[in-house]
C-alpha positions in Angstrom: 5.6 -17.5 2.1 2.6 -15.3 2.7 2.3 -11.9 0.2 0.4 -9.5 -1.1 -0.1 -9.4 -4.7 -1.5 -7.2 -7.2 -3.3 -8.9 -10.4 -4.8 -6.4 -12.2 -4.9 -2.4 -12.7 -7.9 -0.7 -10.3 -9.5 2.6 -9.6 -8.4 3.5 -6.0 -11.9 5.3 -5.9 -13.8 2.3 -6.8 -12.0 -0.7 -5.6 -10.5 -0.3 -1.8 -9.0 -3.5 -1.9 -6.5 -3.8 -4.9 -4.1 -6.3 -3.2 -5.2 -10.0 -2.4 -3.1 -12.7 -0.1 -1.4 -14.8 -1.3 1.3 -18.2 0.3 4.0 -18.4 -2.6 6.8 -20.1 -2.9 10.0 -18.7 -1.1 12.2 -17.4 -4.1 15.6 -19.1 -4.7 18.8 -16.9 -4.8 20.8 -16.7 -8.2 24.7 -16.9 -8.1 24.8 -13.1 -6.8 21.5 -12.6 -5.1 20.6 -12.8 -1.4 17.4 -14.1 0.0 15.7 -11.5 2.8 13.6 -12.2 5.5 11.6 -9.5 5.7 10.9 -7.9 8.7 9.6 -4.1 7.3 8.6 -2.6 3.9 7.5 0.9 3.6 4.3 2.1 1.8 5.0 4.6 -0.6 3.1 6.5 -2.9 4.4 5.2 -6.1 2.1 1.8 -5.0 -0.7 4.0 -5.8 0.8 4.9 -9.0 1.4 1.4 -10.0 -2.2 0.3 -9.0 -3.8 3.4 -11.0 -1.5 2.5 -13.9 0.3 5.3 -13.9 3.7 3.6 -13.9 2.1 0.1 -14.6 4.0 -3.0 -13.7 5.9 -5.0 -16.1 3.9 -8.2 -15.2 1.1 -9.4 -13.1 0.9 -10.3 -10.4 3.0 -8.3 -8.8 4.4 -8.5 -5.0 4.6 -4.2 -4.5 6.9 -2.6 -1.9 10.5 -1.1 -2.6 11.5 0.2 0.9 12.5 -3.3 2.3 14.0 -4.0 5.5 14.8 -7.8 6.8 18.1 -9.7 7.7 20.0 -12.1 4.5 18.4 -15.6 5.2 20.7 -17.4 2.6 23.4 -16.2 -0.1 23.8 -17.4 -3.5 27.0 -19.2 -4.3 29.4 -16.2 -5.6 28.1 -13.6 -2.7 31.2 -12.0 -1.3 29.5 -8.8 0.5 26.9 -10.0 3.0 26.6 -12.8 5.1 23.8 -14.9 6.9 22.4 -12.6 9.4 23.1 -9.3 8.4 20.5 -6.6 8.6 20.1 -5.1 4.6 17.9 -3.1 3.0 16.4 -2.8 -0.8 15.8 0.5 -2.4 13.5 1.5 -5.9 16.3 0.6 -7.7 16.3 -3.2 -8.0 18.7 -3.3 -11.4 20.6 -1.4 -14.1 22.1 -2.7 -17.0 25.5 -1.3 -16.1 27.0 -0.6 -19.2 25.8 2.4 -20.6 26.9 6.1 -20.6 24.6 6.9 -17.5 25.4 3.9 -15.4 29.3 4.3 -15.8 29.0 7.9 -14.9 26.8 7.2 -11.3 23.4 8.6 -13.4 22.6 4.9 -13.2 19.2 5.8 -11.8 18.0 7.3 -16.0 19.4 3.8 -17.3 17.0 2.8 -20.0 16.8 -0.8 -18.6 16.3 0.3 -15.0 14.2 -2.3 -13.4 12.4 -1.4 -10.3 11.7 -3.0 -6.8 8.1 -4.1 -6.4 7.4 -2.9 -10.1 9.5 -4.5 -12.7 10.5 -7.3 -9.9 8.8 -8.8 -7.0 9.0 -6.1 -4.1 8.5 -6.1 -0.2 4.7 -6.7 0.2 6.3 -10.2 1.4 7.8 -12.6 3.9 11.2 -12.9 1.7 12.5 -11.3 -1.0 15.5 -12.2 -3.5 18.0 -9.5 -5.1 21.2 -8.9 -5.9 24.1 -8.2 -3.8 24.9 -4.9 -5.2 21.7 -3.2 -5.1 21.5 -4.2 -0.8 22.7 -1.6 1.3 23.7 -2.0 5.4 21.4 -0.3 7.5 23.3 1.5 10.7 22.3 0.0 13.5 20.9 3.0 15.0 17.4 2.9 13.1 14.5 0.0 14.4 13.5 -1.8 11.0 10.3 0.2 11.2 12.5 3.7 11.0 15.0 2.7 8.7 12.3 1.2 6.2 11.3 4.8 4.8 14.5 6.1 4.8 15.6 3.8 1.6 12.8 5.8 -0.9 10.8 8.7 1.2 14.7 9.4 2.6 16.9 8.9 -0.1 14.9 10.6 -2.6 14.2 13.5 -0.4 18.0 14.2 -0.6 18.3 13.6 -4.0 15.8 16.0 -4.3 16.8 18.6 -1.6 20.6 18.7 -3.7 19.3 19.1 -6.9 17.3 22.1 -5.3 21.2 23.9 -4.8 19.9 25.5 -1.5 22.4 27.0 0.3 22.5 27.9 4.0 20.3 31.2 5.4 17.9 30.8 1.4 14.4 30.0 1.9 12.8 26.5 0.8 9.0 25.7 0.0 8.0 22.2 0.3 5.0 21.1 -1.2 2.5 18.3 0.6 3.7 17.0 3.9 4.0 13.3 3.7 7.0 10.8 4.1 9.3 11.9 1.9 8.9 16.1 2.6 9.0 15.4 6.7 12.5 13.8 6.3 13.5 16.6 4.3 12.5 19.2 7.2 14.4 17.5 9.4 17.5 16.9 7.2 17.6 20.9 6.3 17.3 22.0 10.1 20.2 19.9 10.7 22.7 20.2 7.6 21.2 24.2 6.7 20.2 25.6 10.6 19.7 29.3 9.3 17.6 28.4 6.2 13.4 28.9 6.6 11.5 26.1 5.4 7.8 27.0 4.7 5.5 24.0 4.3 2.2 24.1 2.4 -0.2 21.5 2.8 -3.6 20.5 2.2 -5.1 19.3 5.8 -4.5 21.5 9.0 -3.7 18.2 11.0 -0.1 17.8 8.1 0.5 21.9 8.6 0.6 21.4 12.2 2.7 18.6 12.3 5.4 20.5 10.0 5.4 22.8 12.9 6.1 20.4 15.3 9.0 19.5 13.3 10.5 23.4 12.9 8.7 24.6 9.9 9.1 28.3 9.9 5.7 28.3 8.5 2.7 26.2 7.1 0.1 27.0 4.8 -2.9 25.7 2.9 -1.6 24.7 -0.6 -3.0 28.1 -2.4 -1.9 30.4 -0.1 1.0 32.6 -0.3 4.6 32.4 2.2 5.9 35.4 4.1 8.2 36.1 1.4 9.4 34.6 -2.1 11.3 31.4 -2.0 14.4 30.2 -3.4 13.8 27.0 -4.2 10.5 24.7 -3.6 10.2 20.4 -3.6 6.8 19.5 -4.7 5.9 16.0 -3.7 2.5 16.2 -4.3 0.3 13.9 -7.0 -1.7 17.2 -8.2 -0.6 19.7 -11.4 -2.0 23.1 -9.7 1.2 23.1 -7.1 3.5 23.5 -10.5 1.8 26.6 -11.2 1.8 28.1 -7.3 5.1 27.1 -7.0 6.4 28.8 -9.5 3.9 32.1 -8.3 6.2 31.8 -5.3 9.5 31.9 -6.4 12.0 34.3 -6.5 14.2 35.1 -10.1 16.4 32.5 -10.4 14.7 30.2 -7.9 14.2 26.4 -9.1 11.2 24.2 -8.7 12.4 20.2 -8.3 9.6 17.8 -8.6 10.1 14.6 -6.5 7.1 13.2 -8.2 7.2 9.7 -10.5 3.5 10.8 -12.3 0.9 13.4 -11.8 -2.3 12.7 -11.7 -4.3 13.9 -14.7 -7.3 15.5 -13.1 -6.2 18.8 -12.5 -4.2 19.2 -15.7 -6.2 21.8 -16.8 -4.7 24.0 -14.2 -1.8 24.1 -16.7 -3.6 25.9 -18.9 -2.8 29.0 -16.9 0.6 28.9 -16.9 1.6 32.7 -17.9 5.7 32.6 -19.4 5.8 36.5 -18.1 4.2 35.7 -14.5 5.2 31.9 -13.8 8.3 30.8 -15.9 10.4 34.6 -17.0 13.6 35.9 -14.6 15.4 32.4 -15.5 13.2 30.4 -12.9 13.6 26.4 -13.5 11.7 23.4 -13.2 13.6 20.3 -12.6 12.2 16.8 -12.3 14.1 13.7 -9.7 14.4 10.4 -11.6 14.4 7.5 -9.6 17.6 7.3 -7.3 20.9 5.8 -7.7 22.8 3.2 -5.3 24.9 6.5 -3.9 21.9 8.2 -2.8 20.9 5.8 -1.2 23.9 4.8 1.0 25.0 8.9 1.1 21.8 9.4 3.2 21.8 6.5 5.2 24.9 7.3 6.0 24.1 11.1 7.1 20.6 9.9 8.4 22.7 8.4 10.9 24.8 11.0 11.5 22.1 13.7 12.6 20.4 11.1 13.1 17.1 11.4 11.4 14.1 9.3 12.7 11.2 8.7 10.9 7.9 9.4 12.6 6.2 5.8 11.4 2.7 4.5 11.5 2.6 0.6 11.5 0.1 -1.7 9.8 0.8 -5.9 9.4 1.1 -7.6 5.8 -2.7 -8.6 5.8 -3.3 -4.8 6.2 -1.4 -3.7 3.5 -5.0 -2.6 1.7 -5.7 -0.3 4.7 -2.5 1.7 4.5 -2.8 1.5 1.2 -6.4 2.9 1.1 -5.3 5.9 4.2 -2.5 7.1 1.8 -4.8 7.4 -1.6 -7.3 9.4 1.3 -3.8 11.5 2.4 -4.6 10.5 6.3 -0.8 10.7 6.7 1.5 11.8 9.6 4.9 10.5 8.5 5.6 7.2 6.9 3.1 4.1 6.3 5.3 0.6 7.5 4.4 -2.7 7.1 5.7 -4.7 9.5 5.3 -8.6 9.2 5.1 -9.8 12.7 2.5 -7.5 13.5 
């Protein structure tokens, strides 16, 4: 099978093409695994931190990608809930040991042996891909392959992220950066919360416009201030200076969620500033999103469909995985980065 692989840890500054192709052999299926065909696998921007070494990979190389779509090509022996031909999806999470305190309680996603897709185990940068039958999900029929690939991480831990904000209808939410993940979320709230304000702040005027489009009720450049205080914000940017003007722009009480899996270390010092009176005081919160769980995954594909909510996609093919790659590290983004391989 053809693939992309990574071999080694790079500088995305330096060295524009961190993935190389490679044909592999077509993985077999365990007892409880299906084999995919892929036909879609999203770009995301935790490939970025995997590459940087920020969340490093358990082995090289590495096949990246963890927003896989493609149809079950064969089943192992003891596979009872798909079939040969059915359209399935894999998710970040790729495994979880499934017997400890957080995994019994649905928390499975802060399992200390959570293993994930296209990090700890061979991921969607591919032609096939193996995995176990519990961690694929259907995909409603509504959604192309290119639409529905974004929706199993950039969705799915949008909405993770949006509950753990507690927003409640008519309050006002920030979000911070505009990329995949934050333009689901716009269109999620205008559907499930019709009389909350969602004010977008963003770096490039090409992303602030584009949240209009969508029904912001405002965008901004990423140091300037909303119309009024905000109730709760979703950070999904890379940077450290957003913690502190988030927190400028919250109201007492408000809560800051971070959908962020590492920040990038070279505007730490911003953190210096952070003033307890000015930034943190009035019982303000920070909270960070871990991962996801199976149930986020298949709650939001589930009400994805329901609304529905369609991605706005770019598409690239395998062999230009280094491209969309390079246009996500440069944030030339309108939407969601797919890989589709029969482009």
């Amino acid at each position: 099978m053809k693939a992309m692989i990574l071999s080694n840890l790079c500088n995305l500054d330096q060295e524009h093409k961190p993935l190389r192709p490679a044909d592999l052999p077509v993985p077999e299926p365990g007892n409880k695994e299906i084999l995919i065909k892929i036909s879609a696998c999203g770009v995301c921007h935790t490939e970025l931190d995997e590459i940087e070494g920020r969340t490093p990979p358990a082995r090289f190389p590495i096949i990246p990608g963890h927003q896989i779509i493609g149809r079950v090509d064969q089943t192992g022996q003891h596979v009872t809930k798909f079939k040969t031909g059915d359209r399935v999806g894999v998710a970040w999470i790729y495994s979880s040991c499934g017997r400890c305190r957080f995994c019994l309680q649905d928390n499975e996603n802060l399992c200390g042996d959570f293993k994930a897709t296209g990090r700890d185990a061979d991921g969607g940068y591919a032609e096939y891909v193996k995995v176990a039958e519990d961690f694929a999900y259907k995909v409603p029929e509504i959604f192309s392959d290119s639409e529905a690939a974004p929706l199993l991480c950039a969705g799915a831990i949008g909405y993770r992220s949006l509950r753990l904000t507690g927003l409640i209808d008519g309050e006002a939410l920030g979000l911070t950066g505009f990329g995949a993940s934050a333009h689901i979320v716009l269109k999620t709230v205008k559907y499930r919360y019709p009389d909350a304000k969602v004010y977008v702040f963003a770096r490039g005027m090409e992303e602030r416009c584009f949240a209009l489009e969508l029904g912001a009720d405002w965008a901004g450049g990423m140091k300037d201030a909303p119309p009024e205080k905000l109730d709760c914000i979703i950070d999904t940017t890379p940077a450290w200076f957003p913690i502190i003007k988030g927190l400028e722009n919250l109201k007492s009480g408000g809560r800051l969620v971070i959908n962020a899996i590492r920040k990038e270390a070279a505007d730490r010092e911003w953190l210096t500033g952070l003033d307890y009176p000015g930034h943190l005081w009035m019982e303000k919160e920070i909270k960070s999103v871990a991962n996801i769980t199976r149930s986020d995954v298949i709650e939001f594909l589930d009400i994805a469909s329901r609304i529905p909510v369609i991605p706005e996609v770019q598409e690239f093919g395998l062999a230009d995985a280094n491209l969309a790659l390079m246009e996500l590290k440069q944030r030339k983004i309108r939407g969601a980065k797919v890989l589709v391989m029969d482009k």
